[in-house]
Structure formats: structure tokens, C-alpha cells
C-alpha positions, 0 to 999 in steps of 0.5 A: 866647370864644363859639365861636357868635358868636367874641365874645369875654367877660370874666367875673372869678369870683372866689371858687372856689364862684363859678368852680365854679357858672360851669364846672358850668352850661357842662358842663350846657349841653353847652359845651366848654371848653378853658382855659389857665392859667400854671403856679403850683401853687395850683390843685389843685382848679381842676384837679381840677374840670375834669377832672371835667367833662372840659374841656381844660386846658392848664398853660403855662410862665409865662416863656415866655408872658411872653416871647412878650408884646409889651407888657411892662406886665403886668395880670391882663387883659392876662395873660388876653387874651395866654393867651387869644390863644395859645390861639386860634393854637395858640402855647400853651407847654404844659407836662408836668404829673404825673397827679393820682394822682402829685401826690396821692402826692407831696404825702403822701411830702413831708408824711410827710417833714416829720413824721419830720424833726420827730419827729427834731428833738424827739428830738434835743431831748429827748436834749440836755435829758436829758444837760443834767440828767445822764441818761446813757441813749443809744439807752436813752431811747427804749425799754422795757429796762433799768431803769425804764419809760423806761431813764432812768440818773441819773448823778453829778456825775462821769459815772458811774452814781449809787448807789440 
């Protein structure tokens, strides 16, 4: 919305380099930009960058802004212009979001999580397909002590430890 003549544009940007050049130009203009948006998660660096040209963002719960809607059909233009219309008369559900920090650390414990899961799972692997060709090693096949560089034990037929 123009806040000099209340006239309200629509304007698709489509591609973030797009969205980026349109918000860069409003900050140099001395614009202030309040924009409202429903919660979905994919739009870190949306968030980031008008934090950087400290315009106001606020994240709304999407199901109660579906259930403050009259009209039950659902376009990305109706969407806007509903967001749009609770934004002007301050009925904007507006959420909690974690600090950008917060979500940053998050997001690294989830990937650091994932990766010792998988680290997990292949030795795990590893551990059957030894016992399957009749190593029996235990917490041995993961360390330097004992015999050999990987304190691999072959073994018999019959479990116990082979001869050299």
C-alpha cells in the first residue's frame, strides 16, 4: 500500500534477486515497510533481509489467518490481499519466532544430529558384515589396540579364535 496516496499496488517478484532489488530500492528511498507473511519455514533469507533494512516483519499463524478469511476459495492473490487487509486493521495473528541466532544454532544441532545418526547406522553396517565374514572383534573393530592396525580377530568356522 502507498502510505502517500493509500492506493493499494500488486507487484509478483518472483525470483528472490528480484524481491531483493524491489525491498533494496524501498529502503533507499526512505520507505518503511511493514510486511506480513504466514508461517511456512522456507524463507530464512527473506527474513534475514529485511532485517537487514529494518523493516518490520510479522510471521502470522497461517490457520488462523485461513479462519479469519470469508471467502473460502483460496489464491495466492486473495492470500495477499486477506494478509494485507489484517495487517491494516491491526487483526494480524502474529506468532513467536525464534531469534535468528537461535534458529541458526538449531538448525546446525539438527544437521550435527543427523550426521552421528548416520555415522551410527555405517558402523553398525560395518559391524554386521564383519560378524557375517566371521570376524569377531566387538568394540575392537573400532580401534588401534590389539592385534593388527584395525584389531580385526579372524575366527573359525566354530567361533573360536583361527590359528596363525
Amino acid at each position: 500500500m502507498d502510505t502517500d496516496t493509500g492506493e493499494l499496488r500488486e507487484r509478483r517478484l518472483p525470483h528472490p534477486e528480484e524481491a531483493e532489488q524491489f525491498y533494496r530500492d524501498l529502503a533507499a528511498q526512505g520507505k518503511k515497510v511493514r510486511v506480513g507473511m504466514e508461517a511456512s519455514g522456507h524463507a530464512r533469507w527473506f527474513e534475514r533481509l529485511l532485517g537487514e533494512l529494518n523493516f518490520e516483519l510479522k510471521i502470522g499463524d497461517a490457520a488462523e489467518i485461513r479462519a479469519k478469511r470469508v471467502s473460502k476459495q483460496k489464491t495466492d492473490r486473495q492470500d495477499a490481499q486477506h494478509i494485507l487487509q489484517l495487517l491494516v486493521e491491526n487483526r494480524f495473528p502474529q506468532i513467536w519466532v525464534r531469534s535468528g541466532e537461535n534458529r541458526d544454532l538449531r538448525q546446525l544441532l539438527w544437521h550435527r544430529h543427523h550426521m552421528v545418526q548416520a555415522r551410527t547406522r555405517i558402523m553398525n553396517q560395518l559391524q554386521a558384515v564383519a560378524l557375517n565374514e566371521g570376524l569377531r572383534c566387538k568394540k575392537r573393530l573400532w580401534r588401534e589396540a590389539g592385534t593388527g592396525a584395525t584389531g580385526v580377530v579372524p575366527v573359525s568356522t566354530v567361533g573360536e579364535p583361527a590359528t596363525a
